[in-house]
N, C-alpha and C positions, 0 to 999 in steps of 0.2 A: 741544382739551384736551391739556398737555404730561403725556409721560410720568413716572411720577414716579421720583426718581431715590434709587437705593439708594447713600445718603449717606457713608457707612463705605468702600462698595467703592471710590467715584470719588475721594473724598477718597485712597486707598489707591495709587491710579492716581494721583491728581497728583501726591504726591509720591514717586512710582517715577519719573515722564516729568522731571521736575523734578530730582533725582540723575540719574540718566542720560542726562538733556541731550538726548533722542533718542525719537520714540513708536514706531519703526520696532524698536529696542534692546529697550522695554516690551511691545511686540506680541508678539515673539519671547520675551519671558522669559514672558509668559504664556499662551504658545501662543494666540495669536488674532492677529486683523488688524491692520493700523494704524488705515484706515478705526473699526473698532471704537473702539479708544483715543480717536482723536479724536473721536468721536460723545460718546464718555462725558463728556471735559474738556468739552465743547460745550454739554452737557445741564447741566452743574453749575454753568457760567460762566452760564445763564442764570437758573438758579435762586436764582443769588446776585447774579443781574445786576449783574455786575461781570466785565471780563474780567481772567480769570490769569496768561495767557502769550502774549506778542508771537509771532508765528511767522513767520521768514522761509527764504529757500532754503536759508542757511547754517548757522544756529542756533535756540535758543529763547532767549528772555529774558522772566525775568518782572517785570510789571505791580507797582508798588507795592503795592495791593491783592495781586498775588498772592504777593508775597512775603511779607504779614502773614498770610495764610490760608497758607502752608506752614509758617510757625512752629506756628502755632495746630494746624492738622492733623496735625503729628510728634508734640504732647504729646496729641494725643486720642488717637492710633492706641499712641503706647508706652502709654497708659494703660490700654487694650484691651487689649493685648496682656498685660500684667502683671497683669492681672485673671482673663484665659482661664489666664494661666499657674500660678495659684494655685489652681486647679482639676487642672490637668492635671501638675501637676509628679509625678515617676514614674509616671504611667501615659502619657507622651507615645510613641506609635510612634516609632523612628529611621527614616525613610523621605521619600522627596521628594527634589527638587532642591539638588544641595549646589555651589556654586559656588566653586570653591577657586582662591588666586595663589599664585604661589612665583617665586623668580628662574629659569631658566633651568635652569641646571645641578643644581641640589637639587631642584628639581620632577624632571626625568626620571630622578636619580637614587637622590633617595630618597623621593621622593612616589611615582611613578607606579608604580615597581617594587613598593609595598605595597597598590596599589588591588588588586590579586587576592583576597590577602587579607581587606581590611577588607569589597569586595561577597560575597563569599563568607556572611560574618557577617551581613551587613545587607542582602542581594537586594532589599531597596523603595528604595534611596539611587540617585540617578541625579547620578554626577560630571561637573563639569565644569572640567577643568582648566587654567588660563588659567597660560600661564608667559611672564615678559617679567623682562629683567636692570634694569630703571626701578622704583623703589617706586611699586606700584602703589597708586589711589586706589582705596578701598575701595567709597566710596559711586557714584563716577560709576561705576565697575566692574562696578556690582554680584555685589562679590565676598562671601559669607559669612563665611568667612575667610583670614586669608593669613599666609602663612611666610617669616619676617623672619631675616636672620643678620646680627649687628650692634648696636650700641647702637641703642637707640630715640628719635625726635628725635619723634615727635607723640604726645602726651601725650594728647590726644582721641582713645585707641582703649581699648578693653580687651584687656590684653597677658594672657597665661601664659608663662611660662618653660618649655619643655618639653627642654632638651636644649645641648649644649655643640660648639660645632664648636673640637675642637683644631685648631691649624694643623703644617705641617714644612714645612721649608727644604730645597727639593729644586732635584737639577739633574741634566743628561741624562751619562752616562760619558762623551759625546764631548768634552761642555764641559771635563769636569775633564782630557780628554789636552792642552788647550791652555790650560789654566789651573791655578793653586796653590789646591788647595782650603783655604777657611776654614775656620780655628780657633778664629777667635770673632767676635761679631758686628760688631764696630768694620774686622773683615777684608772684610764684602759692599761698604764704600765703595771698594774697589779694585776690584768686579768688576761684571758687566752682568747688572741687577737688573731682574725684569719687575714692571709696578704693576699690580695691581689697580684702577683709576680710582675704583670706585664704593665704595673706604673712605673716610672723612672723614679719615682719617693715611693717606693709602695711601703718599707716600714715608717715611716713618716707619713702622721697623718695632722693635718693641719683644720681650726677651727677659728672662727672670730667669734665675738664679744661685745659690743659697746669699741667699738672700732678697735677693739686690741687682740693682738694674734695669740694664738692657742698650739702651741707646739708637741707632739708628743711620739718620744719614740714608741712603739706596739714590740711585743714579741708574743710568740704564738709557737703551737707544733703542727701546724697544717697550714698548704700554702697551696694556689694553684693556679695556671695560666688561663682558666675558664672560670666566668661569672655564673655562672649555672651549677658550677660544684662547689664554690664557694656557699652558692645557696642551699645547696642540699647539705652541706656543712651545719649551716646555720640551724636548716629545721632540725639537725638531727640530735642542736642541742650542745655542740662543740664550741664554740665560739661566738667572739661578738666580731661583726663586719663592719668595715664602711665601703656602701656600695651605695648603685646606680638607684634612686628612687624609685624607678621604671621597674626595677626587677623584682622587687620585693612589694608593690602595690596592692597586688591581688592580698600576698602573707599578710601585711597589716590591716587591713578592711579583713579579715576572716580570724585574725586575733593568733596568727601561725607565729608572728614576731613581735616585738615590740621593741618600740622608737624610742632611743636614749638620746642625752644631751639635745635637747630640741630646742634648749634656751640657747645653742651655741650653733653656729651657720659652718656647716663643713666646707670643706673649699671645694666648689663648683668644679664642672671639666666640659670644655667649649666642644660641639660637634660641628666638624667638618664636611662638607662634598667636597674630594679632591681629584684633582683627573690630570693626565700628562702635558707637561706644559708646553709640547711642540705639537698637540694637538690640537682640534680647533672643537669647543664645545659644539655638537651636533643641536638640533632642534630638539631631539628626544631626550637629551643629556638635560638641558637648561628642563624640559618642560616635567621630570622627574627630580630635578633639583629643588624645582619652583612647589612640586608638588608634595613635596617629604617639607619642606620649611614651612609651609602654610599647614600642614597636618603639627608637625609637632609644637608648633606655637600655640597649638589651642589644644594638645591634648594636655589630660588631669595627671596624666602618671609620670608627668615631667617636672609638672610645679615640686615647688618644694615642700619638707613634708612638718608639718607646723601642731 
C-alpha cells in the first residue's frame, strides 16, 4: 500500500528543487535531508506516474511532463497562497527566514550595518545575507529579496524605489600633486579615469549644469567589477572615480580624497528592493523593505556631496 502523499507540500518541494536547480540547496533551506527531498519528488512522480526531473551527477533537467506540472504547480501554489493571504493580511507575524542579496559593497555597508537594528525590532526574523557584485538571480538564488543600484533591465520582478545613490568625482591628493585638477567635465578626457565595469555607460559619465547635460567619454588603465577596489584604486592615488557618495564618505571627512566638479550634479542611480514576481511579498519582506527606506532616507552618506 503506497503512502499517500500530502499534494500541496511536494508539489511546493518541486518547485523549490526546480528553481534552485539543486535538492541538496532545497534540503538545506528547509532544514531536512536530501534523502528526504528526494523521497518526496519520488512519491509524487509515482503518483502522477510520470517522471519530473531527469537527475544526473551534474545537474537536473526537467522531463516535458515536468515542465508542464511546474507551470500548473506555480499557479496552484500563488493561488494558495493569495487566498491564505486575504485572511491573514495585517495580522501576519514578521518572523521566519528572510533571505536577502545586495552587491558587495552596499550590502556590508549599508545592509549589514542596519541588521542590529531592524533584529532588535523583529527578534523571530532569521537573516541571510547573500552579497555577490553579479545581478543576482532571484529565483535560482532563492533570494526573497534583493538590493539593486542602477536602472532596471528585468521587468519580471516587483521593484520599489526605496532611495537615491548620489555619485562624486573624487581623487586621491597624491593624484592631484601630479596632475591639473579638472574644471569641468570635458577636462576627465585628459586624465586616468577608473570604470566601474558593471554600469551599462560605465565609460560614459554624465553631469548637469544650469539644466544643461555634461557628456564625457573617461579612458583609464584600471577597471573593476567591485566598488571596494575601485576605492582602494583611488586611495592608492591611480585615478579619478565617479562613484557611490556612500563609499567614499568616511575618505572625504578624513581628507583621504577630494571632491572635484561639485559645481556639476553627476547623474544619480535609483536603488531598488526587488523580489520575484510570482511571489507574494511576505510580512518580513515589506517590513525590511519599509525598514532600509526609512533608514536611507535620513541617512548623511546618501545626500549628495556639496
Amino acid at each position: 500500500m503506497r503512502t499517500p502523499v500530502d499534494k500541496l507540500n511536494a508539489m511546493a518541494i518541486f518547485v523549490r528543487v526546480v528553481e534552485r536547480g539543486s535538492f541538496s540547496a532545497v534540503a538545506r533551506e528547509l532544514q531536512t535531508s536530501q534523502p528526504t527531498i528526494s523521497k518526496v519528488l519520488r512519491a509524487l512522480e509515482i503518483e502522477l506516474g510520470a517522471k519530473l526531473i531527469s537527475r544526473s551527477t551534474r545537474q537536473l533537467s526537467m522531463t516535458d511532463e515536468g515542465q508542464r506540472y511546474y507551470s500548473e504547480c506555480r499557479q496552484i501554489l500563488a493561488a494558495v497562497d493569495a487566498a491564505e493571504h486575504s485572511f491573514q493580511s495585517g495580522r501576519e507575524t514578521v518572523a521566519g527566514n528572510l533571505r536577502i542579496g545586495s552587491s558587495v559593497s552596499f550590502g556590508r555597508m549599508q545592509i549589514a550595518t542596519r541588521l542590529p537594528g531592524f533584529l532588535k525590532k523583529y527578534p523571530q526574523v532569521h537573516i541571510d545575507l547573500q552579497l555577490s557584485d553579479q545581478n543576482q538571480d532571484l529565483v535560482s538564488e532563492g533570494l526573497d529579496v534583493s538590493f539593486r543600484i542602477g536602472e532596471l533591465n528585468d521587468s519580471n520582478m516587483i521593484a520599489r524605489h526605496i532611495g537615491t545613490t548620489h555619485r562624486v568625482t573624487v581623487a586621491a591628493p597624491d593624484y592631484f600633486k601630479q596632475h591639473k585638477t579638472p574644471q569641468t567635465p570635458q577636462d576627465l578626457s585628459e586624465h586616468n579615469c577608473l570604470q566601474f565595469n558593471l554600469l551599462n555607460s560605465q565609460n560614459l559619465w554624465v553631469y548637469e549644469k544650469d539644466a544643461q547635460r555634461h557628456e564625457v567619454r573617461i579612458k583609464g588603465n584600471a577597471q573593476s567589477n567591485n566598488s571596494e577596489a575601485i576605492r582602494e584604486m583611488v586611495l592608492g592615488g591611480l585615478g579619478i572615480a565617479l562613484s557611490p557618495a556612500w563609499l567614499f564618505s568616511e575618505d572625504l571627512k578624513a581628507g583621504r580624497v577630494t571632491a572635484i566638479l561639485k559645481d556639476y550634479s553627476a547623474q544619480s542611480l535609483p536603488i531598488h528592493a526587488v523580489s520575484p514576481a510570482n511571489r507574494r511579498q511576505s510580512a518580513r519582506v515589506k517590513a525590511f523593505v519599509d525598514y532600509m527606506s526609512q533608514a536611507l532616507e535620513t541617512a548623511p552618506e546618501l545626500k549628495p556631496v556639496r
